[in-house]
N, C-alpha and C positions, 0 to 999 in steps of 0.2 A: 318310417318315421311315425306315421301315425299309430302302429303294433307296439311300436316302445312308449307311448303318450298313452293308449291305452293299459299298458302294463305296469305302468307308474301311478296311473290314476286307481287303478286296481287296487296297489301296493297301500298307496295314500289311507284308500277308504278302509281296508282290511286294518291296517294297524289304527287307524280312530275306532274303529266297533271294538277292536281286541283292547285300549285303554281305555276305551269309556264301560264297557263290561267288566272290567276291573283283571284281562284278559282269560286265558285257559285255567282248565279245572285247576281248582284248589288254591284258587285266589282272594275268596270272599274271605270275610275275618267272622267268626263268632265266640260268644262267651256258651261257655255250656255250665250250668249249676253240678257239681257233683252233692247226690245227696238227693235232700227235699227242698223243695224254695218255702215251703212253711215250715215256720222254727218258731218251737213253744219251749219256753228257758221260764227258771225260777229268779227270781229274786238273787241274785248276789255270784249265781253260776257263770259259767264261762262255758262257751259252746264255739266247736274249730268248726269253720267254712270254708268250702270248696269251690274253686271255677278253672274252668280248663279255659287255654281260647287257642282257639284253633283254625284248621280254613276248610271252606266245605270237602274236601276232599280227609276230612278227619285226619289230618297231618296238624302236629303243637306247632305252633308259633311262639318266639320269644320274643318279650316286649313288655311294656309297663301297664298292670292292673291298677288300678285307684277304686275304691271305695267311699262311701260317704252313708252316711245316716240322712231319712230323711222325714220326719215328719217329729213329731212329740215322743222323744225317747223316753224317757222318765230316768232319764239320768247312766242311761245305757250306753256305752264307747266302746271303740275300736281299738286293737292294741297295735294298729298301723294304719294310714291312709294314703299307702300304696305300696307296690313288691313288684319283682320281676319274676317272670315266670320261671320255671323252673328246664331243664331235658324235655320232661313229658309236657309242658307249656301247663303247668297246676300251678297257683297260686293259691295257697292258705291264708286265712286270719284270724283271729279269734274276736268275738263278740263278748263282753262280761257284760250283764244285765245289772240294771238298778238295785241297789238298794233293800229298795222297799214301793207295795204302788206296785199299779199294773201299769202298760200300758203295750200299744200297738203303733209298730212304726214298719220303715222300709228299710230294706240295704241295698243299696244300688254299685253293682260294679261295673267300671268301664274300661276300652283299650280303645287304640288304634282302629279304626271302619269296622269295627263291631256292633251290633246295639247292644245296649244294656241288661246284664242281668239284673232282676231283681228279686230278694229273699222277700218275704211277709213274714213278721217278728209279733209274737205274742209273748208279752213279758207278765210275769204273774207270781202269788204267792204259793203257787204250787196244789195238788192235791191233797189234804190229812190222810197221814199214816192211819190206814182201815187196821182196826183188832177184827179178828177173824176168829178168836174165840167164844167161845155161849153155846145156847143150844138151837135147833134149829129142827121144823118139822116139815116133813114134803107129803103132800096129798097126792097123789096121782089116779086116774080112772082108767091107768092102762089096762087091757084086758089082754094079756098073754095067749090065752085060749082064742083068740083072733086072727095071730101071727100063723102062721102057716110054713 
């Protein structure tokens, strides 16, 4: 009697650790950024975003992505705010930038016992197209007769 109260008490505590540890491998949930999480976009473009979400054991999970902008866009949107994932557990979406006007904000994606990805978004009027034509003179004090 007491080998079965003991074996039960065992049973009890093994399976509280294995659902408070959210149990066996490849159970945690994570967002992974496919790409760069710094994204530098012009004025008026459209640029596609990636997130995989997954479980540590790098197996997709399907289930619901959300999105959201977070700080001073400058007039910057999302062409969804939110998608299911896909086979490979990939959610895409696209970003179109402002306007006009820089500005610097977040995108933040979320799921199910994930934390949060987050992109860092620089919106901006872009570099001027460089002419690379003219003339051009190089000085150099390389001495050949040195090289060996």
């Amino acid at each position: 009697m007491l080998k079965a109260k003991l074996q039960i008490t065992l049973f009890a505590t093994l399976f509280a650790l294995t659902a408070a540890c959210g149990g066996g491998g490849g159970d945690n949930a994570y967002l992974s950024i496919i790409g760069d999480k710094n994204v530098f976009i012009d004025n008026g473009d459209i640029q596609t975003l990636r997130v995989r979400y997954h479980d540590s054991a790098d197996d997709a999970l399907q289930g619901q992505v959300a999105f959201r902008l977070v700080g001073s866009t400058g007039g910057a949107t999302l062409n969804r705010s939110s998608a299911l994932t896909d086979d490979n557990g990939v959610v895409e979406f696209e970003l179109r930038a402002g306007k006009s006007g820089t500005a610097s904000f977040t995108i933040e994606a979320t799921a199910d016992q994930a934390a949060a990805a987050r992109w860092r978004v620089s919106v901006g009027n872009g570099v001027p197209d460089l002419d690379p034509t003219g003339r051009y003179e190089l000085r150099s004090k390389l001495d050949l007769s040195l090289i060996h």
